[in-house]
N, C-alpha and C positions, 0 to 999 in steps of 0.2 A: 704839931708845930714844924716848919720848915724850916730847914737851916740855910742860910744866904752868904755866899762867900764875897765880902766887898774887896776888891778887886781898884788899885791903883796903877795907872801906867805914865810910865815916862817914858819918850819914845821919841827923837827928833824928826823921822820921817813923818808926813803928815797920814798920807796914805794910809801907812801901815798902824799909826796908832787908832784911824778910828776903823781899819779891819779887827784889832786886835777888840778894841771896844764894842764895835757891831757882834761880833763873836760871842765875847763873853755875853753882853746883855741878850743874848738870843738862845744863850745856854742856859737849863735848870740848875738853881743853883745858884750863879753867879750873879752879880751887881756892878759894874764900874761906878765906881767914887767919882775916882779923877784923872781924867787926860791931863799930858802936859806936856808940851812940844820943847823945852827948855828945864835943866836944871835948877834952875832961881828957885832959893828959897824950898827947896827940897823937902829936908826935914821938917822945918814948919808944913808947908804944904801938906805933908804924911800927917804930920798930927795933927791938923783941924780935919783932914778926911776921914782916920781913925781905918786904913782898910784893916781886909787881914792879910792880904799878900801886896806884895807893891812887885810890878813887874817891870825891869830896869833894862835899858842896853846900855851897852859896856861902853861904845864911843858915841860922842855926842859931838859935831863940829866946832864947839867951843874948847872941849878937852876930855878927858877922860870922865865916867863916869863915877869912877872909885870914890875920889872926895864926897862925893854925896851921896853912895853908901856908908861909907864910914859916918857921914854926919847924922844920918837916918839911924844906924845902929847904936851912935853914940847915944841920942834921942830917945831909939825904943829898940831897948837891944835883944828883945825879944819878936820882935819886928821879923817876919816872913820874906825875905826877898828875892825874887828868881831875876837873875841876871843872863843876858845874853847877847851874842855878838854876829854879827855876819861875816865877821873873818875868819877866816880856819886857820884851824892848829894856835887858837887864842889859849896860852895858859900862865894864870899868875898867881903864885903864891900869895900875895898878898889879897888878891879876891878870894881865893881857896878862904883864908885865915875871917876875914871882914865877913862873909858869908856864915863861916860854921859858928862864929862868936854865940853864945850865949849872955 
C-alpha cells in the first residue's frame, strides 16, 4: 500500500499556487486537495478537503494570514500547517505559538 500525503494550499499569487500544486502533484507521494487564491472560509474549506498538511503564506493582500491559522487550528488542532512568507527577517510569536499548538 502507498501512502499519499494530501496536500492543501492557500497562496494569493496565482502563479506560484499552481507551481506549488504542479509540483506536489508531480511529486511521489503527494496529492493537492485544494488550491485557494483567498482566505474565505478557510477552516471550513480545510475540513471538507481533510488534507494532511495545509501549506499557508503569512500575508495575503486582504490582511494577515494568522486569523485563519488560528481558525484552522481552532477547527483541527492537530491540523499540520507549514506557513511562509516572502519577507525577511518575518518573526512572530504568536505564529511560533498558533503553529506549535497541539
Amino acid at each position: 500500500m502507498r501512502f499519499t500525503t494530501l496536500v492543501a494550499i492557500f497562496e494569493d499569487d496565482r502563479s506560484t499556487c499552481h507551481r506549488l500544486r504542479d509540483m506536489l502533484d508531480t511529486a511521489p507521494g503527494f496529492r493537492c486537495v485544494l488550491t485557494a487564491l483567498s482566505l474565505r472560509d478557510a477552516a471550513k474549506r480545510v475540513e471538507e478537503a481533510n488534507p494532511d498538511v495545509v501549506i499557508l503564506v503569512l500575508h495575503f493582500p486582504a490582511g494577515s494570514g494568522l486569523p485563519a491559522l488560528a481558525e484552522i487550528k481552532k477547527s483541527r488542532p492537530d491540523q499540520r500547517v507549514l506557513v511562509y512568507t516572502s519577507l525577511e527577517r518575518q518573526r512572530s510569536p504568536k505564529l511560533t505559538h498558533l503553529c506549535s499548538r497541539k
